[in-house]
PyMOL Python script that loads the backbone (N, CA, C, O; Angstrom):
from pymol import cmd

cmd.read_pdbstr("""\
ATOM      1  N   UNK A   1       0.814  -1.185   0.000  1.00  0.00           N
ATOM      2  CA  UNK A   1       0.000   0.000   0.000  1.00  0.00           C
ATOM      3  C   UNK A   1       0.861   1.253   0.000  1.00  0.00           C
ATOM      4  O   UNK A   1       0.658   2.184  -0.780  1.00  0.00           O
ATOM      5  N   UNK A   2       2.011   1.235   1.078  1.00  0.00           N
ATOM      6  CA  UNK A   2       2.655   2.295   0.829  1.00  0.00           C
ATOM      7  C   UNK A   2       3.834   2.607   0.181  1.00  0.00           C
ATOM      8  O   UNK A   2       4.531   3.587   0.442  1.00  0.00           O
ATOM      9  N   UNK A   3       4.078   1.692  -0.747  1.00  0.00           N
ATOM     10  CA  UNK A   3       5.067   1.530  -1.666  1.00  0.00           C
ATOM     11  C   UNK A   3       5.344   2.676  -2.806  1.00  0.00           C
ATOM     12  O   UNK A   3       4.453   3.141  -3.517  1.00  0.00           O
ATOM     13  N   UNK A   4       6.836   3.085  -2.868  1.00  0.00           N
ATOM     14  CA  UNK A   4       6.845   4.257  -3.420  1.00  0.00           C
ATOM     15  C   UNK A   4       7.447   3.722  -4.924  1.00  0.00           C
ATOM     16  O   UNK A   4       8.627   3.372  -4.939  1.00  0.00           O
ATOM     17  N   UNK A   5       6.706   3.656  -6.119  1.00  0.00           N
ATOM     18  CA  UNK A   5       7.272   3.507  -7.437  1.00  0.00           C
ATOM     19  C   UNK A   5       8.272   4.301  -7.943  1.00  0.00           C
ATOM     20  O   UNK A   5       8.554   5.328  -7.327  1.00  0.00           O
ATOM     21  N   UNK A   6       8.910   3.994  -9.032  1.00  0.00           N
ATOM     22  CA  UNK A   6      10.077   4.814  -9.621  1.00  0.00           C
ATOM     23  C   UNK A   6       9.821   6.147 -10.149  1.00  0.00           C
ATOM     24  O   UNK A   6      10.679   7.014 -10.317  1.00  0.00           O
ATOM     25  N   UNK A   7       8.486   6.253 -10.418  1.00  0.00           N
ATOM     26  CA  UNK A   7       7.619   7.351 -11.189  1.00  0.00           C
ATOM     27  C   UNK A   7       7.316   7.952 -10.049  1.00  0.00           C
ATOM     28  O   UNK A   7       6.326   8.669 -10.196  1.00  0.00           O
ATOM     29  N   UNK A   8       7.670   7.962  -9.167  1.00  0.00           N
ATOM     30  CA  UNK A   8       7.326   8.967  -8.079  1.00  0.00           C
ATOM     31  C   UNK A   8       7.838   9.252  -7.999  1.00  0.00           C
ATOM     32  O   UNK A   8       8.847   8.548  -8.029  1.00  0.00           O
ATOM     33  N   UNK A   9       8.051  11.157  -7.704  1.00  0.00           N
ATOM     34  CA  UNK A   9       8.941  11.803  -7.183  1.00  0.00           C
ATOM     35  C   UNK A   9       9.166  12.134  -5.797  1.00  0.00           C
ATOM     36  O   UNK A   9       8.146  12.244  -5.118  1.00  0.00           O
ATOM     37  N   UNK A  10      10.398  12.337  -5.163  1.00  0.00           N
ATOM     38  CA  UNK A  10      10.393  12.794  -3.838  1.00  0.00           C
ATOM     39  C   UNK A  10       9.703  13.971  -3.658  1.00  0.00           C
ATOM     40  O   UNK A  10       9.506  14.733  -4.605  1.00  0.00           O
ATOM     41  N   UNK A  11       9.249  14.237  -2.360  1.00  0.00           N
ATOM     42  CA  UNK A  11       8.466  15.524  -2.072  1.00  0.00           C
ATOM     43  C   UNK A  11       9.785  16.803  -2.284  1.00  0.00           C
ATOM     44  O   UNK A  11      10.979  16.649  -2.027  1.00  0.00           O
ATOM     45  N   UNK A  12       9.327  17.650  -2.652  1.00  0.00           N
ATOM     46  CA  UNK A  12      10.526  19.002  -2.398  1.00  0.00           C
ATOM     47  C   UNK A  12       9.977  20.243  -1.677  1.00  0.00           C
ATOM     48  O   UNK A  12       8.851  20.738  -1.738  1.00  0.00           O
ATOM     49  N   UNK A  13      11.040  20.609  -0.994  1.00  0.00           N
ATOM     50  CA  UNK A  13      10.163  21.675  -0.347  1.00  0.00           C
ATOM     51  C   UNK A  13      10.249  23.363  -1.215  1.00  0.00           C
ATOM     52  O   UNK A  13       9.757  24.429  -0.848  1.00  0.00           O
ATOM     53  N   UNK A  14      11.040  23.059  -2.413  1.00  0.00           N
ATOM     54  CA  UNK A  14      10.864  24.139  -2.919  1.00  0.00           C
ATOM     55  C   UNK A  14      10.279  23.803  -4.308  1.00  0.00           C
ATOM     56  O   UNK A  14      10.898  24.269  -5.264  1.00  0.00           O
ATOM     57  N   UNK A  15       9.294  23.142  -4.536  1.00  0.00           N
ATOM     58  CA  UNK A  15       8.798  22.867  -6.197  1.00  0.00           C
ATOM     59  C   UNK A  15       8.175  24.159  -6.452  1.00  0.00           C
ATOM     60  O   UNK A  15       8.171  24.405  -7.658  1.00  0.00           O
ATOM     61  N   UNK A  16       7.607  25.140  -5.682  1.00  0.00           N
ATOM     62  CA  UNK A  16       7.051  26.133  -6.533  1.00  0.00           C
ATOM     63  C   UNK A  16       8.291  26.878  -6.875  1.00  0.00           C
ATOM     64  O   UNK A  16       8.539  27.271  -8.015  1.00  0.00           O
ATOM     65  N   UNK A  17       9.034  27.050  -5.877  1.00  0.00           N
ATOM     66  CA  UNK A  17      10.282  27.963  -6.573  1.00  0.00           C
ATOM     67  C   UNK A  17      10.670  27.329  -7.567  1.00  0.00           C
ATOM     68  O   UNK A  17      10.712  27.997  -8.600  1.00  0.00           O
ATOM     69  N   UNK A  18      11.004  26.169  -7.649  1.00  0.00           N
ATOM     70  CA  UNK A  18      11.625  25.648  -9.244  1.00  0.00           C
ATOM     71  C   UNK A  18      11.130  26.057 -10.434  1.00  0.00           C
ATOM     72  O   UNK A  18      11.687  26.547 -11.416  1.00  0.00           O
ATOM     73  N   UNK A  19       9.379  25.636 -10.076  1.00  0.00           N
ATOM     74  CA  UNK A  19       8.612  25.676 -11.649  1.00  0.00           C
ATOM     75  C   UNK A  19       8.560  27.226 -11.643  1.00  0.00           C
ATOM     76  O   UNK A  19       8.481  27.785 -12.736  1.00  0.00           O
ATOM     77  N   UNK A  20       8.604  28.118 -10.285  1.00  0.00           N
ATOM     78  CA  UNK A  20       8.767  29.718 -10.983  1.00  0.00           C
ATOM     79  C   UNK A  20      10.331  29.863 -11.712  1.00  0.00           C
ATOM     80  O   UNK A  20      10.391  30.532 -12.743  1.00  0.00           O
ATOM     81  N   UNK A  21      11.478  29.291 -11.221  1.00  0.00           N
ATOM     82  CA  UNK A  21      12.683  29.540 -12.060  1.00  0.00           C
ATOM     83  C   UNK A  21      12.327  28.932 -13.899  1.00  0.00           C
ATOM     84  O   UNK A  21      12.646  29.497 -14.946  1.00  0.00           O
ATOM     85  N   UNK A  22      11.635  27.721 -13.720  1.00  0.00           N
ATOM     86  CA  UNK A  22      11.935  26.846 -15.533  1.00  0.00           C
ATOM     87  C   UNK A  22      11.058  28.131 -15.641  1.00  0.00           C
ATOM     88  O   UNK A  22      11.846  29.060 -15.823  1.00  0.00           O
ATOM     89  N   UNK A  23       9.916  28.547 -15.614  1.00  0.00           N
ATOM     90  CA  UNK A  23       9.190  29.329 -16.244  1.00  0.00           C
ATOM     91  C   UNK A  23       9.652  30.845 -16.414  1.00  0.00           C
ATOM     92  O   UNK A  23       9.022  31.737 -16.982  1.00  0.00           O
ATOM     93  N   UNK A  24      10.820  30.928 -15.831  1.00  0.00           N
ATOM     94  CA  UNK A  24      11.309  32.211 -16.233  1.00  0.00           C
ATOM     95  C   UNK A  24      12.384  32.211 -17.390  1.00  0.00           C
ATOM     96  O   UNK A  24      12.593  33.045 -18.272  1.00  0.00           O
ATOM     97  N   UNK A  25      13.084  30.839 -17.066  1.00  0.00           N
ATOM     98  CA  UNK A  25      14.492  30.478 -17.865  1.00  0.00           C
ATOM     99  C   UNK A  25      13.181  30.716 -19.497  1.00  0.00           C
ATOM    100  O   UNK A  25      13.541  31.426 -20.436  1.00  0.00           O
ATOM    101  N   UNK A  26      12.188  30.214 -19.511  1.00  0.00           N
ATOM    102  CA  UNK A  26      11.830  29.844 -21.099  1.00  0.00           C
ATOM    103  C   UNK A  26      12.005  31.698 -21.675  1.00  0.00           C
ATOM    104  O   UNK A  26      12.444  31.889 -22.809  1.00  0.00           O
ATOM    105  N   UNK A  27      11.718  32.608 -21.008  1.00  0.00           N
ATOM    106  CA  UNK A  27      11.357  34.084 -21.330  1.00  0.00           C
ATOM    107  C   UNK A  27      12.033  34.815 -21.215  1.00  0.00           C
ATOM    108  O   UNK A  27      11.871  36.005 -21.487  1.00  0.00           O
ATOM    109  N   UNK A  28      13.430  34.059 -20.570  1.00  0.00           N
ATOM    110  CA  UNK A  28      14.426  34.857 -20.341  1.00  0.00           C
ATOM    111  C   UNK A  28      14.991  35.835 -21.471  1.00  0.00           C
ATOM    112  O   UNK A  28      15.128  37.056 -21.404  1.00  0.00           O
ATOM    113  N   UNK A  29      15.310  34.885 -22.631  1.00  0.00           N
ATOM    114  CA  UNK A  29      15.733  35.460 -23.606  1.00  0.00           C
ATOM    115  C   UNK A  29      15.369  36.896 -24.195  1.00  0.00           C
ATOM    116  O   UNK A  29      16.017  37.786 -24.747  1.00  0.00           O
ATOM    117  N   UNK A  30      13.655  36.663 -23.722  1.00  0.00           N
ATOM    118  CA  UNK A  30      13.263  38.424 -24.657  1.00  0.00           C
ATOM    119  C   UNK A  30      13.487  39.146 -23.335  1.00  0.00           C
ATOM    120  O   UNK A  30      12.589  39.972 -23.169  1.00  0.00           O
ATOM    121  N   UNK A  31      14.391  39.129 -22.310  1.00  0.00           N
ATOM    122  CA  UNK A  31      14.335  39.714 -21.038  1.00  0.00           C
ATOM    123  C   UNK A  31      15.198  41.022 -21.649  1.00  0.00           C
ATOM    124  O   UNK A  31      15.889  40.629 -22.589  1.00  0.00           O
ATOM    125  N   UNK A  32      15.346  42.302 -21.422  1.00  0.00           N
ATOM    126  CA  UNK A  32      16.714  42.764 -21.111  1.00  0.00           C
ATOM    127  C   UNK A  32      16.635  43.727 -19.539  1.00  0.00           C
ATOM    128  O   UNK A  32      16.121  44.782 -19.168  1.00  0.00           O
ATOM    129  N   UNK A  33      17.603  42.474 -18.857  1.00  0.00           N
ATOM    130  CA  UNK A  33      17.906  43.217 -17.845  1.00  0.00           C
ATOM    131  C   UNK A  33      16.029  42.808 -16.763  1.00  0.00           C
ATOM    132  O   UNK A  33      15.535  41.682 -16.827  1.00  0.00           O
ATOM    133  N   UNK A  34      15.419  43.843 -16.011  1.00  0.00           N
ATOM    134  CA  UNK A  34      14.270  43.290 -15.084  1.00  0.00           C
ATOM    135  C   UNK A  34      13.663  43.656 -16.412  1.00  0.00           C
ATOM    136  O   UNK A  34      12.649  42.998 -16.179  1.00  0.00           O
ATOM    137  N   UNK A  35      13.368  44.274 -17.906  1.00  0.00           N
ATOM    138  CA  UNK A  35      12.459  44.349 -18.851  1.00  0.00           C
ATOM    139  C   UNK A  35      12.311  43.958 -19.872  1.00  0.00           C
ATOM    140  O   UNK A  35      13.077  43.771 -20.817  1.00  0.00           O
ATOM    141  N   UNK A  36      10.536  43.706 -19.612  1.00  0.00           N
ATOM    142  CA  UNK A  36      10.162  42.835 -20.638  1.00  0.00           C
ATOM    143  C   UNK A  36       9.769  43.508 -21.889  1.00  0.00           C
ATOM    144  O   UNK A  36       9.305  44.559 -21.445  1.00  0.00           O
ATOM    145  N   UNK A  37       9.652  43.573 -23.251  1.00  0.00           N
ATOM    146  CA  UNK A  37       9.168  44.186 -24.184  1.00  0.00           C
ATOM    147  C   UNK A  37       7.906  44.025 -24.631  1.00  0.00           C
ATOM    148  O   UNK A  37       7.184  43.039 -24.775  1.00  0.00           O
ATOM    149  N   UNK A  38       7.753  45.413 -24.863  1.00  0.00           N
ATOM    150  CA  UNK A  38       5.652  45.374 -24.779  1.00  0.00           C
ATOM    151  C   UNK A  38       5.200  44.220 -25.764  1.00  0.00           C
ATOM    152  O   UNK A  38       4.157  43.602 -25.551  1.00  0.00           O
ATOM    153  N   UNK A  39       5.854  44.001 -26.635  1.00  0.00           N
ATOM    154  CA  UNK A  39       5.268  43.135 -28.240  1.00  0.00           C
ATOM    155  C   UNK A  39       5.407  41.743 -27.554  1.00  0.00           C
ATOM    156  O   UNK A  39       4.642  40.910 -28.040  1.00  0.00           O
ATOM    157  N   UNK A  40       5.997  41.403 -26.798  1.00  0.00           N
ATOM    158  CA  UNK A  40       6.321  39.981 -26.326  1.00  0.00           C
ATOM    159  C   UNK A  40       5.226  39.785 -24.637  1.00  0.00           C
ATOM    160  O   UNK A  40       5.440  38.853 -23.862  1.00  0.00           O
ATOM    161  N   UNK A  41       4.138  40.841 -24.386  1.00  0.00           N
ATOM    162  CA  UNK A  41       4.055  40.620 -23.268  1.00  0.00           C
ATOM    163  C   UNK A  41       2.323  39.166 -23.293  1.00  0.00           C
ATOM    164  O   UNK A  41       1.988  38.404 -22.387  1.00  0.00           O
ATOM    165  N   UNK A  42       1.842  39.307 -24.331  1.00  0.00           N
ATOM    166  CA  UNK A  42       1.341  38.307 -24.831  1.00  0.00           C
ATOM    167  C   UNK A  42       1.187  36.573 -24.876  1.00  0.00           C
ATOM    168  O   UNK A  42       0.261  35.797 -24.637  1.00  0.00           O
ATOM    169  N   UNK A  43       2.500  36.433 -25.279  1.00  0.00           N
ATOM    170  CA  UNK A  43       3.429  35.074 -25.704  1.00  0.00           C
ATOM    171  C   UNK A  43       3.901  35.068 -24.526  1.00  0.00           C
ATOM    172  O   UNK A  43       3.470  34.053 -23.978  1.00  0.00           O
ATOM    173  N   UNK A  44       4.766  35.837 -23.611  1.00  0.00           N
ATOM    174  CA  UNK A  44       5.351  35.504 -22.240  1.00  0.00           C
ATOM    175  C   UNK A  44       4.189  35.126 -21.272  1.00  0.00           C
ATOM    176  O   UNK A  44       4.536  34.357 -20.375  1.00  0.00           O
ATOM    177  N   UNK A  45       2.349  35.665 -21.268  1.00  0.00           N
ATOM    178  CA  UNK A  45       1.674  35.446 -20.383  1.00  0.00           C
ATOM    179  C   UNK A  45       1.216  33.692 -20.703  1.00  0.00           C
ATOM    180  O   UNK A  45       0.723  32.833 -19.972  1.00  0.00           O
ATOM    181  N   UNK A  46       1.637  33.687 -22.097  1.00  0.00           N
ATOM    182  CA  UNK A  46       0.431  32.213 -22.882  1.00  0.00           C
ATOM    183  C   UNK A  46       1.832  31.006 -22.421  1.00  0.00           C
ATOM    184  O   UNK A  46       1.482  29.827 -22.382  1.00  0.00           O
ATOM    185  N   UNK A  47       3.083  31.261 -22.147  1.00  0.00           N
ATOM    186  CA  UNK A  47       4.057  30.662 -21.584  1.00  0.00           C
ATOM    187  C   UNK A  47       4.291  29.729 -20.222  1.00  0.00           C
ATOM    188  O   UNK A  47       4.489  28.571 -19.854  1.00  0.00           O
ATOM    189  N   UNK A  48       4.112  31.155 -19.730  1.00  0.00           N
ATOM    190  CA  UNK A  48       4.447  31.118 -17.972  1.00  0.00           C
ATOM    191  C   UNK A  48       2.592  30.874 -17.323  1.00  0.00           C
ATOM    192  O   UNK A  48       2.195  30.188 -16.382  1.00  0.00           O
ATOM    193  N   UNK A  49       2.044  31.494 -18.007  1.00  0.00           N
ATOM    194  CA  UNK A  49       1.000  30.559 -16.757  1.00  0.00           C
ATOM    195  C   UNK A  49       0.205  29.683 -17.658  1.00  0.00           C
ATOM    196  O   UNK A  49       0.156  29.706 -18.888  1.00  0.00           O
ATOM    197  N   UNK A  50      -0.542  28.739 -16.631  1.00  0.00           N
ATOM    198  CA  UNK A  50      -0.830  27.156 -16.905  1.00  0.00           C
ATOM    199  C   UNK A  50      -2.000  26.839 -16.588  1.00  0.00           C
ATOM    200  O   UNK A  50      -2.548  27.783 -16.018  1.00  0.00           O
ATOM    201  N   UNK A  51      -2.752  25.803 -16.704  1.00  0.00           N
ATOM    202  CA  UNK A  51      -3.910  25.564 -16.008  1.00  0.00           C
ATOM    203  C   UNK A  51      -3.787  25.218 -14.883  1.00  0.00           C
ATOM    204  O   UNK A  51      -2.937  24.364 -14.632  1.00  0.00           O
ATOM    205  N   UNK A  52      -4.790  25.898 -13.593  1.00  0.00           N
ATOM    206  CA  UNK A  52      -4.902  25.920 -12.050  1.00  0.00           C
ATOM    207  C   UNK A  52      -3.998  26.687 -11.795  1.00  0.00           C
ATOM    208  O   UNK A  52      -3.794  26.614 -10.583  1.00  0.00           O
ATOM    209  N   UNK A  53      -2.940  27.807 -12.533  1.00  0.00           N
ATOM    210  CA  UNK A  53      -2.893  28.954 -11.503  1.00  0.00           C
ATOM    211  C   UNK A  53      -3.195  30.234 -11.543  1.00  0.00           C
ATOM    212  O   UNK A  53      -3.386  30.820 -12.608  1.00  0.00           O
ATOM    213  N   UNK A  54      -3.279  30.869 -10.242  1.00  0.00           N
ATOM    214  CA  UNK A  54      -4.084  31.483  -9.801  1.00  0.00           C
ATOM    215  C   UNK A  54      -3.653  32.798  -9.956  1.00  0.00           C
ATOM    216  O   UNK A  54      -2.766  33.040  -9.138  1.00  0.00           O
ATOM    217  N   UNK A  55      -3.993  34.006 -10.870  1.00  0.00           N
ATOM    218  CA  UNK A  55      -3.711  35.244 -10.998  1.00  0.00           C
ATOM    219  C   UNK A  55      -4.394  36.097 -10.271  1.00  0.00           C
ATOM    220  O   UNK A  55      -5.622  36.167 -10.310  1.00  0.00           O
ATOM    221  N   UNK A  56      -3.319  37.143  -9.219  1.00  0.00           N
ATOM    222  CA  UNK A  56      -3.199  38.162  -8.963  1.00  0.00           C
ATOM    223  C   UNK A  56      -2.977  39.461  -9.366  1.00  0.00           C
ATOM    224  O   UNK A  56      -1.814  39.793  -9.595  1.00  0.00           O
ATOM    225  N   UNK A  57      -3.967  40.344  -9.510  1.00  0.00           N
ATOM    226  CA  UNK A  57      -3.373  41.549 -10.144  1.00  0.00           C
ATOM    227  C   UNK A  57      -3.412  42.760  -9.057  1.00  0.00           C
ATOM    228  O   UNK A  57      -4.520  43.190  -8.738  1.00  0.00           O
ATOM    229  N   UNK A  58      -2.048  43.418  -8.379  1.00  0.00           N
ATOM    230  CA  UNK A  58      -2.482  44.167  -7.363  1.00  0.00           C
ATOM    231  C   UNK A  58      -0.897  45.495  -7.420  1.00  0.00           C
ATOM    232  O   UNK A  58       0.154  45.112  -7.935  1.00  0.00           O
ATOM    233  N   UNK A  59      -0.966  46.372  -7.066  1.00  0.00           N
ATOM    234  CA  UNK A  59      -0.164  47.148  -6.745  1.00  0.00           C
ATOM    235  C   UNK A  59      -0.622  48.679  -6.954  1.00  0.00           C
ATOM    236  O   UNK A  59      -1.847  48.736  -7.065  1.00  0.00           O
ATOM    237  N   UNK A  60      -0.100  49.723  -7.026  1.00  0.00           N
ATOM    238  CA  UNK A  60      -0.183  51.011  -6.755  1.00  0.00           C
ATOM    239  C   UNK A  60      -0.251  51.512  -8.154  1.00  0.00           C
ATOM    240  O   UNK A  60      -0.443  52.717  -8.313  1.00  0.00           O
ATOM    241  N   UNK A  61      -0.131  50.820  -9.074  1.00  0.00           N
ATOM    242  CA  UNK A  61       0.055  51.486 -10.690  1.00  0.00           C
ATOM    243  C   UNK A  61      -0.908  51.077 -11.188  1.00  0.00           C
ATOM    244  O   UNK A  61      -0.922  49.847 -11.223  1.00  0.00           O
ATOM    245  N   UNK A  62      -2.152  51.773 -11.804  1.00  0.00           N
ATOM    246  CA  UNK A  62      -3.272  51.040 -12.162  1.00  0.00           C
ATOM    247  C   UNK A  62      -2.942  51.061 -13.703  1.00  0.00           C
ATOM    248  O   UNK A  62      -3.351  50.118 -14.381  1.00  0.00           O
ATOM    249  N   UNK A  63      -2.277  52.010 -14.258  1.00  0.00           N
ATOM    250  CA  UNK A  63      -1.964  52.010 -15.728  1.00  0.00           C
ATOM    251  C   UNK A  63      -1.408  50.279 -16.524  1.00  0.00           C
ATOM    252  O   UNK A  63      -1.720  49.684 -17.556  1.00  0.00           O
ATOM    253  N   UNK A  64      -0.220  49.922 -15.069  1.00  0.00           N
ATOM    254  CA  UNK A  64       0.283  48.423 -15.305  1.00  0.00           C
ATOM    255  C   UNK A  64      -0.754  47.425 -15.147  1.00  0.00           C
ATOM    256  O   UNK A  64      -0.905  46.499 -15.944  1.00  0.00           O
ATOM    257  N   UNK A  65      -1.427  47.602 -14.180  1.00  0.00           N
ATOM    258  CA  UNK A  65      -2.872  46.554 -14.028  1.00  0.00           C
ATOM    259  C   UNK A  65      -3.867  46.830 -15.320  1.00  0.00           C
ATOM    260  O   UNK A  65      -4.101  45.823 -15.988  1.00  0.00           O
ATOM    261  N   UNK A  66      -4.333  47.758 -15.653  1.00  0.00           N
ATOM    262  CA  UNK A  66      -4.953  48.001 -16.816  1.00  0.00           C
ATOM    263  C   UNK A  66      -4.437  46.885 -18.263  1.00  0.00           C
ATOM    264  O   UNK A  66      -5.105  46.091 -18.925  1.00  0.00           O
ATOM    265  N   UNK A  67      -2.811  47.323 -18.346  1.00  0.00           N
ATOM    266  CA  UNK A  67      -2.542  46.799 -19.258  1.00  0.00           C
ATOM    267  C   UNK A  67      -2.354  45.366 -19.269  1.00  0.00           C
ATOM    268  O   UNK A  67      -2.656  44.664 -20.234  1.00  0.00           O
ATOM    269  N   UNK A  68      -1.783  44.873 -18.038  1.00  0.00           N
ATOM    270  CA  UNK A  68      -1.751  43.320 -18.048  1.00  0.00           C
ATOM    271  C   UNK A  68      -3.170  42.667 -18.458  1.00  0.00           C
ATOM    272  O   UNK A  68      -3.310  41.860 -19.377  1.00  0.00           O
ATOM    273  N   UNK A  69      -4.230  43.167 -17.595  1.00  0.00           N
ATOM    274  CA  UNK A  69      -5.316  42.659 -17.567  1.00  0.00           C
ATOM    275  C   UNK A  69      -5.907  42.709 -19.058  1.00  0.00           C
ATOM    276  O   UNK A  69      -6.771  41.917 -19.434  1.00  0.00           O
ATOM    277  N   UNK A  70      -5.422  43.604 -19.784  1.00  0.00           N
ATOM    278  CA  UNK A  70      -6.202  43.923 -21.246  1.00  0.00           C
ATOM    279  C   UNK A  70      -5.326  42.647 -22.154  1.00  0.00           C
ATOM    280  O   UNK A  70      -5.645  42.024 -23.166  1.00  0.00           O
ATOM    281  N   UNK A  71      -3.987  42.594 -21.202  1.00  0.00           N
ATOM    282  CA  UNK A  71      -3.309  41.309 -22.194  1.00  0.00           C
ATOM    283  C   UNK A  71      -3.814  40.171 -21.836  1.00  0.00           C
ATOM    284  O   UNK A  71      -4.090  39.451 -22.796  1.00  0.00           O
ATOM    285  N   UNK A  72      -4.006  39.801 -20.960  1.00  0.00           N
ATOM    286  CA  UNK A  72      -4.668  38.784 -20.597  1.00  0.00           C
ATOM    287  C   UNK A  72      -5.801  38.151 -21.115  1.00  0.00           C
ATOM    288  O   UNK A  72      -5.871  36.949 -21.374  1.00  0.00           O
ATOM    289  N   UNK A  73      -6.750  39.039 -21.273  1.00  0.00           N
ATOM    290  CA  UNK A  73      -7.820  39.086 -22.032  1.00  0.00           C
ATOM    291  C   UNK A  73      -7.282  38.493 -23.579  1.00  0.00           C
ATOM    292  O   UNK A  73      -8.073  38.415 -24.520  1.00  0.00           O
TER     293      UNK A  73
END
""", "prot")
cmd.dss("prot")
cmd.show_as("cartoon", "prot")
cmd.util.cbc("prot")
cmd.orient("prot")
């Protein structure tokens, strides 16, 4: 019953940090530096997020929330 197969992975205590690093390594490239370029902000959202997670849109700049959210869309 409690037998652990080969196809199982060990538990980690940092898997969300990982899958946030692979998911940055894929976008890195159109990175320069902390910025991203407006024409690529599209393709970087259809990338990095996945089915079941959970978007937040929050901070003090509503111009940036405006626009994410319109990309999103």
């Amino acid at each position: 019953m409690g037998e652990q197969t080969q196809e199982q992975r060990p538990v980690s205590w940092t898997t969300r940090r990982d899958e946030k690093a692979r998911r940055m390594q894929t976008v890195e490239p159109w990175l320069r530096g902390p910025v991203l370029a407006r024409e690529k902000i599209i393709e970087t959202l259809e990338l990095v997020i996945v089915t079941g997670d959970r978007i937040v849109m929050e901070g003090d700049n509503q111009k940036q929330a405006d626009f994410l959210s319109r990309a999103l869309v």
